[in-house]
N, C-alpha and C positions, 0 to 999 in steps of 0.2 A: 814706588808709585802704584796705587791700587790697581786691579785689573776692572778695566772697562767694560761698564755690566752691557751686554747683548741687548741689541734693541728688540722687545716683543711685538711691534705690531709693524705695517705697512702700510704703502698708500698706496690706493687703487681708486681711479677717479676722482683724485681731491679728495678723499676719505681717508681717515687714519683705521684700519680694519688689524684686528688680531689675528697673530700667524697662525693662530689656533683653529681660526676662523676659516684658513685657508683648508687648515687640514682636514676639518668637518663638510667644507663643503665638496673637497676632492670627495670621500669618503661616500656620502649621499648622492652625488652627481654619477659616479660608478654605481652604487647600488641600484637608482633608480635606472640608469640603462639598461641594466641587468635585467632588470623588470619588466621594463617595455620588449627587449629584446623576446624576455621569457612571454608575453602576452602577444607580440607582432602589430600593436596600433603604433604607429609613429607619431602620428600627433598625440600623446602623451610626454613626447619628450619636450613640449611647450612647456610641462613647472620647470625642467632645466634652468628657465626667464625668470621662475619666482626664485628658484632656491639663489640663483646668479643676485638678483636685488636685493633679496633676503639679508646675503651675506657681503657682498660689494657696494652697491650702487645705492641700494637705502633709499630709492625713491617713493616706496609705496610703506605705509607702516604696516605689513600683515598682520601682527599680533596689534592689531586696533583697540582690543579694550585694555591696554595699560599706555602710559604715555614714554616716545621713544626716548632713551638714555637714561632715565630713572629709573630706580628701584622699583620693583613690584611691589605693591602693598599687599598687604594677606590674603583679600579678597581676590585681587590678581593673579598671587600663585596660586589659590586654591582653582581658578577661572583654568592656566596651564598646566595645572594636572588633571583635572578635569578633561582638558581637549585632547592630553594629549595619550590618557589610555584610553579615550573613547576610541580614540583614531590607533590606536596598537592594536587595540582586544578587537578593531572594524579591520586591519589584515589578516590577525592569525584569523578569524573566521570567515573571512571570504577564502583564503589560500589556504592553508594549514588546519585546521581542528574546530569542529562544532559541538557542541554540548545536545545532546539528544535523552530524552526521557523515553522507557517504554511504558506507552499508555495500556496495552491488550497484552491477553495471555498465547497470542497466536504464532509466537515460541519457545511457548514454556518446553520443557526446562532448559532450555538454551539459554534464553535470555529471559526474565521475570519479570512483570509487573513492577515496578518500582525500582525500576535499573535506571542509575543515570550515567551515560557513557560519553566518551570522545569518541568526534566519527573523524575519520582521516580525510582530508578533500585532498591530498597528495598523493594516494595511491591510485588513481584513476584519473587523477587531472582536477585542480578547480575548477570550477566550473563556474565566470563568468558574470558577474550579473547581468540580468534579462531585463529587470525592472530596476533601474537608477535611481527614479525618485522615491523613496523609503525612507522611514527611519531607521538608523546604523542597529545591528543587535539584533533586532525582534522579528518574527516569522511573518505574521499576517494578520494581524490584529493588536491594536498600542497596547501596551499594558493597562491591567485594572479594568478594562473592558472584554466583551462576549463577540463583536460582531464590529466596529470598528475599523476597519483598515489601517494599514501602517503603512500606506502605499499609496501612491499615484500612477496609476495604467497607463496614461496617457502617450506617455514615454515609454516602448518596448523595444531591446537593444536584440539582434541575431544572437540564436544560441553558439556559444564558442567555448572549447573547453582548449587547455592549457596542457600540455604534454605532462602528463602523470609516471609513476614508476612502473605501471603496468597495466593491461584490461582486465575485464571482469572474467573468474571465471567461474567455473561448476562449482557449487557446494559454497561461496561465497556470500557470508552475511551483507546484505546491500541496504543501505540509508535512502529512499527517494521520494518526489515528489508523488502525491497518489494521480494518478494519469486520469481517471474518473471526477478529479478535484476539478475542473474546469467550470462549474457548475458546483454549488454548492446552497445550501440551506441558512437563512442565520440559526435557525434555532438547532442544528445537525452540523456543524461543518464538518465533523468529521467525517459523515458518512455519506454513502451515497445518492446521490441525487438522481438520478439515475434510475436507482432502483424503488425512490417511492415513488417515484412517475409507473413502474409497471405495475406497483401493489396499489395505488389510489384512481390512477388517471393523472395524464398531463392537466387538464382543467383543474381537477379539485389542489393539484400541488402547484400549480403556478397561480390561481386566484387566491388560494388559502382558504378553498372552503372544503370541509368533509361533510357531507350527510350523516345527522346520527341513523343507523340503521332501526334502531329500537323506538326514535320518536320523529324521525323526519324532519327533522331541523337541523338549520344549517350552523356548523359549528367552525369559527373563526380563531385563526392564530396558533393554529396548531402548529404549522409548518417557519412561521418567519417569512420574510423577502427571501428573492432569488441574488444569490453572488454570483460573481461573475471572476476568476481571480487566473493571473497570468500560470504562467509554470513556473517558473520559480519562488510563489506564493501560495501555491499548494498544500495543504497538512501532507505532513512528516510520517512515510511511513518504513519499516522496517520487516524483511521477510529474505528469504536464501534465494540465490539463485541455482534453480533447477537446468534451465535450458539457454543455451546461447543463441546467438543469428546462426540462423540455415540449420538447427537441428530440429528434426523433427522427433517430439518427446509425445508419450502414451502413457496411461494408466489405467493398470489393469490390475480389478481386486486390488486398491491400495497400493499397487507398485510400481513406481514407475521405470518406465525406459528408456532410453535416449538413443534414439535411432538404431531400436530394435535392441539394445541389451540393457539389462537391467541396472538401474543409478546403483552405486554406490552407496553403504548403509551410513544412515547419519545417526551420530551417539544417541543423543534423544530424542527421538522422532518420535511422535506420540500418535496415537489413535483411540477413538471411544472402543472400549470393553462393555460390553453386556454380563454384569455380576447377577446372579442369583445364590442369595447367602440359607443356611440351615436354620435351626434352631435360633441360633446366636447371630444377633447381626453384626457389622463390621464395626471395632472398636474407633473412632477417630482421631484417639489420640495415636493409635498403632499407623492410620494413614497417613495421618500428619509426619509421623517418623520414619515414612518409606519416599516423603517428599510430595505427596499431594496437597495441592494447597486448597486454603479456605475455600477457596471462591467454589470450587469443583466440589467440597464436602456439602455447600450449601443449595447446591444442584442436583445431586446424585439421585434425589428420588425422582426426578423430571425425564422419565422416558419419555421417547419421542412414541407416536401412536402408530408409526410404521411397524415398527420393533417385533410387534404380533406378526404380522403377516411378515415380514421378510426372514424372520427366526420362531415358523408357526410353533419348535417344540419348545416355547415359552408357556404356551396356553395353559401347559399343564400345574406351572408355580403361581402362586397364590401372587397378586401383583405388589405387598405390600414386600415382598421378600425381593424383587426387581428391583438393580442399581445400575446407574451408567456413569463410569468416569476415566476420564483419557487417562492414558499409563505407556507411559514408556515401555525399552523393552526387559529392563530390569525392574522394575515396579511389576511387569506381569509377570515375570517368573517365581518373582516373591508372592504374592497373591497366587499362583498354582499351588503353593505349598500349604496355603491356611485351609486347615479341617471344615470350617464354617461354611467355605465356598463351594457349592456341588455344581455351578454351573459356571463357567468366564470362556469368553470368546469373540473374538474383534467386530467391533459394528460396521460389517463390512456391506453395501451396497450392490446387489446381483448385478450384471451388465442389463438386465432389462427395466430397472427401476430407471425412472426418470428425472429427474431435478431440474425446472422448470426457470431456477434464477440462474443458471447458467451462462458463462459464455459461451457461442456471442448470439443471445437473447433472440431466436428465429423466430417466424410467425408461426401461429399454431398450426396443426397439422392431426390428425385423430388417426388411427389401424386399431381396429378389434382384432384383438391375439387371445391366444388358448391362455394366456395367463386372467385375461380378464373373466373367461368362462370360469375357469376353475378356482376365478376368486371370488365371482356372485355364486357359485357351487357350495363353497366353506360356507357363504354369511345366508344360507337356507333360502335362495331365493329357489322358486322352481325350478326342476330342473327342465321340463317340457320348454317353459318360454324363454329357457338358458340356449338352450340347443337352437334353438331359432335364428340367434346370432350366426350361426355356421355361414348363414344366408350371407350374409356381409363381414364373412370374415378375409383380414386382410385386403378389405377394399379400404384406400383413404376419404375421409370423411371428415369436414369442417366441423367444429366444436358444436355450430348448432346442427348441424345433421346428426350427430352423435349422442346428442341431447334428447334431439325428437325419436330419434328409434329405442331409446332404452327409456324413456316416458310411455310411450306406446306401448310397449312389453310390460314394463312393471310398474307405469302408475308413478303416484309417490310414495311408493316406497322405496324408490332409490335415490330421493332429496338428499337422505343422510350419509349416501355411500359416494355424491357426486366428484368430492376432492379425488378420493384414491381412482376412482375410476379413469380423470383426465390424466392423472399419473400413470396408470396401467397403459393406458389406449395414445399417448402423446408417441409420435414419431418423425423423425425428420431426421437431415444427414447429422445433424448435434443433436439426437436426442440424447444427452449421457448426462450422468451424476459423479459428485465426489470422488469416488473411488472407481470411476469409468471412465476417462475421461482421452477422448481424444481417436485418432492420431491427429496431429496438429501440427502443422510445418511453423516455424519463429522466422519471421521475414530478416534478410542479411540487406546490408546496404549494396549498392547496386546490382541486386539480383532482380530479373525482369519475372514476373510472373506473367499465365496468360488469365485473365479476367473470363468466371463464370457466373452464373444468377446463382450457382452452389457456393463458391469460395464468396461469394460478395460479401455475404454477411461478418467473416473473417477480418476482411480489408477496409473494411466500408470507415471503419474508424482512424483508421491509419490513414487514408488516402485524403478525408475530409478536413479532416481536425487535429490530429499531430505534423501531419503533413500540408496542410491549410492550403486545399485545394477543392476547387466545384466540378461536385460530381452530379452527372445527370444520368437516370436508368431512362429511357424510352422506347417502346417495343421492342424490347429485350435486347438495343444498341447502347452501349456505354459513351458515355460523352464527358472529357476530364477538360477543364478549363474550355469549353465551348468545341474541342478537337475529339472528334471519333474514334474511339480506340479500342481494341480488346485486351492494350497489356498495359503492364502498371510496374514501374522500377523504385524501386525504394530507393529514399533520401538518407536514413537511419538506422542505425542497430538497434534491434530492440529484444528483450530477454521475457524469459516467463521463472517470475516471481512464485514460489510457495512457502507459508509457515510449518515449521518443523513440527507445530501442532494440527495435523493435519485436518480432523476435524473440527477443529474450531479455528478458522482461518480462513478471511476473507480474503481471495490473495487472484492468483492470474485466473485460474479457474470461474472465477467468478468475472472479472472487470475487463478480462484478458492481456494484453503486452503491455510493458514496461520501455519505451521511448529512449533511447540513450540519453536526450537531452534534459530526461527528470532524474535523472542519475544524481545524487549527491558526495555517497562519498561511500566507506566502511566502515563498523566498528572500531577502536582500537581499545577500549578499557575502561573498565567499571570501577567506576570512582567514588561512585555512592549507590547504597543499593536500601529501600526503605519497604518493608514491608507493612502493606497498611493494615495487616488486618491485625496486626500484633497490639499487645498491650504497648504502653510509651518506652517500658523501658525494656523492651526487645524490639524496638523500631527498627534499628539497625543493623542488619546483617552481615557482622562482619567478617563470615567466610569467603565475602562475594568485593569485599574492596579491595582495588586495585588489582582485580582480575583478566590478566591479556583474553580477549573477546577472539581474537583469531585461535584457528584450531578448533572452536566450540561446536 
């Protein structure tokens, strides 16, 4: 007598259900607890009710576009493979791995222009969505479109992130949201907004109008509409971290240090060099083979106009022999060695030069200093009506009090020296530059500071607008949510960001802290790397694929 074939399937509420059926749904109904467990909302364990029907009860048809117990027709499978690596490729990139392009050179040579990487959202924690209603995949703009949206604000969820392998620490390449993106341009998103409100005026950047200077007419469209875009719809950006919560970090001459000792040197950290070449100028294809790229070969004769005065024994080289390009610190030891070159040495910024787009952005403030004497001294002004200044020196003086006394003395002839002079004469507790920069405390989560009209300018953004609280300054009493107060406890960890290219990198120095909650993720590996400036069939650089990003 044959042996009696095993029954496959079951019945579970009058339904005949396959024991297969059973197994996949144990299977997902574990996974998904898992899930919920690993995120802490409970009411997510309500799909338990769909996968439960899905697989049992069969009351509802979820897969609604094919009809139930037939075969799929082609269009149908192709409908469920379609949904359902949208919905695969829509977890590993919220929990697991993003795909990230570097757009700037503001870690050459760490990381390249045309690097296309995995960022890890497990090594710190995923992080949550904040804005739900989105389309799956895309950043902040639909595809094929400039300005777009790919979002709905309407709906904004508490930032929450998900216990990761570990925190961020020093010297850590970091994926984040730009903390400055709150605000953004259509015709600019990536940049900052911000900062063409100090160079134009709020008016001319929020109307869209510029005046031409040269015909007095009003010039429209230059700018775009004003966005408006949550945190986790921010442009993507990428830069190391330098400083954690509660350190306070300094630079000094280019170097920085973290709570009074010197960081740690990093492989490729790069800085502008001042070349003055002999006879022969610098070959390019010799530079290109030391690893400087195009973009910097097709800059190098673009000195900045400080350059004289901050390195006056330039005066003496003819200006067409003057080159500027970032260089690591193997690239400049090789360039010490070229015959051609009689003069290289770091574009370093003295502590008394000024940098005006700095954070965090103070009101002006003017001091006549012996630099400024002995700098209308250099450019032949007299020295009788030079000396004059002695009269008001080191008294502070508003931009236009400053203005009217050095018009008075010299007339116009000092229209064309006006720039460097607010640079010479600018003072305040931030007056610092690139390679000056600081000391600066990095706010820790609940650490209480006490609130001054010095530190505000520091906090003012944290307390307002990542922290999204009303603050009120009146007769030099502080008022936080309508309550009196002189101190202020932090909600969040927040870091200071810098690219490994130091001078050419828009990074904390400039926009100031990094918010835990724009935190994305890490590098983990270059998977494609495209140099554009190559001919088609050197596009691809393939010393740089499949290159582990940690350690760089």
């Amino acid at each position: 007598m044959a042996k009696q074939k095993e029954k496959k399937t079951i019945t579970v509420f009058g339904n005949q259900i396959k024991k297969s059926s059973l197994f996949w749904f144990s299977f997902y109904a574990i996974a998904w607890f898992l899930l919920v467990l690993w995120i802490g909302n409970w009411w997510l364990l309500l799909f338990e009710l769909i996968l439960f029907d899905y697989y049992f009860t069969q009351k509802v048809n979820w897969i609604f576009w094919r009809k139930r117990g037939k075969k799929p027709s082609k269009a149908g499978e192709w409908v469920d493979a379609i949904i359902y690596a949208v919905v695969v490729a829509y977890i590993i990139r919220m929990f697991l791995i993003e795909a990230y392009t570097i757009p700037t050179s503001s870690m050459e040579r760490t990381l390249l222009v045309g690097d296309y990487l995995f960022v890890s959202k497990y090594d710190y924690g995923p992080r949550l969505p904040m804005t739900p209603l989105s389309v799956p995949l895309v950043n902040n703009t639909l595809p094929f479109t400039k300005s777009v949206p790919s979002y709905i604000s309407a709906v904004q969820w508490k930032y929450k992130r998900l216990k990761g392998l570990r925190h961020v620490r020093h010297h850590d390449i970091v994926v984040f949201n730009f903390p400055n993106g709150d605000t953004a341009l259509a015709k600019y998103p990536s940049l900052d907004y911000y900062d063409f409100v100090r160079m134009y005026g709020w008016k001319a950047v929020n109307k869209d109008e510029i005046v031409n200077p040269y015909t007095g007419q009003i010039q429209r469209g230059t700018f775009g509409r004003k966005i408006y875009r949550p945190v986790d719809k921010r442009e993507n950006y990428v830069k190391r971290c330098i400083g954690l919560p509660g350190d306070t970090l300094q630079v000094i001459n280019g170097q920085v240090f973290i709570n009074g000792k010197k960081d740690a040197p990093i492989k490729h950290m790069m800085y502008k060099y001042i070349i003055v070449t002999g006879a022969n100028d610098l070959n390019p294809v010799f530079l290109k083979s030391i690893g400087v790229s195009q973009e910097y070969l097709n800059s190098m004769h673009q000195v900045p106009d400080d350059a004289l005065y901050i390195m006056p024994e330039l005066k003496k080289y003819p200006a067409s022999k003057i080159i500027i390009l970032p260089l690591d610190k193997a690239q400049y030891q090789r360039l010490k060695t070229v015959r051609d070159i009689i003069f290289i040495k770091p574009y370093i910024k003295p502590a008394w030069w000024v940098d005006d787009y700095l954070y965090p952005h103070v009101e002006k403030m003017f001091v006549i200093k012996d630099t400024l004497i002995n700098y209308l001294l250099d450019k032949g002004f007299p020295a009788q009506k030079v000396k004059r200044l002695n009269e008001v020196l080191n008294k502070p003086l508003s931009e236009q009090e400053l203005l009217k006394t050095l018009t008075y003395l010299f007339s116009d002839s000092i229209t064309n020296y006006i720039k460097d002079v607010l640079t010479l004469t600018k003072n305040s507790p931030y007056a610092w530059n690139v390679d000056n920069f600081g000391p600066i405390w990095i706010p820790k989560k609940g650490v209480t500071v006490k609130l001054t009209m010095q530190n505000l300018p520091i906090y003012r953004r944290i307390i307002t607008v990542y922290e999204h609280n009303k603050l009120l300054v009146k007769d030099g009493k502080f008022f936080i949510n309508g309550k009196q107060t002189d101190t202020y406890t932090f909600k969040m960890n927040y870091y200071f960001m810098m690219g490994d290219n130091r001078h050419n990198s828009a990074d904390s120095r400039f926009w100031g802290f990094v918010p835990e909650d724009h935190i994305i993720g890490t590098p983990l590996i270059i998977w494609l790397s495209i140099n554009k400036y190559a001919p088609i069939y050197k596009k691809i650089r393939w010393n740089r694929l499949f290159r582990l990003v940690k350690g760089m």
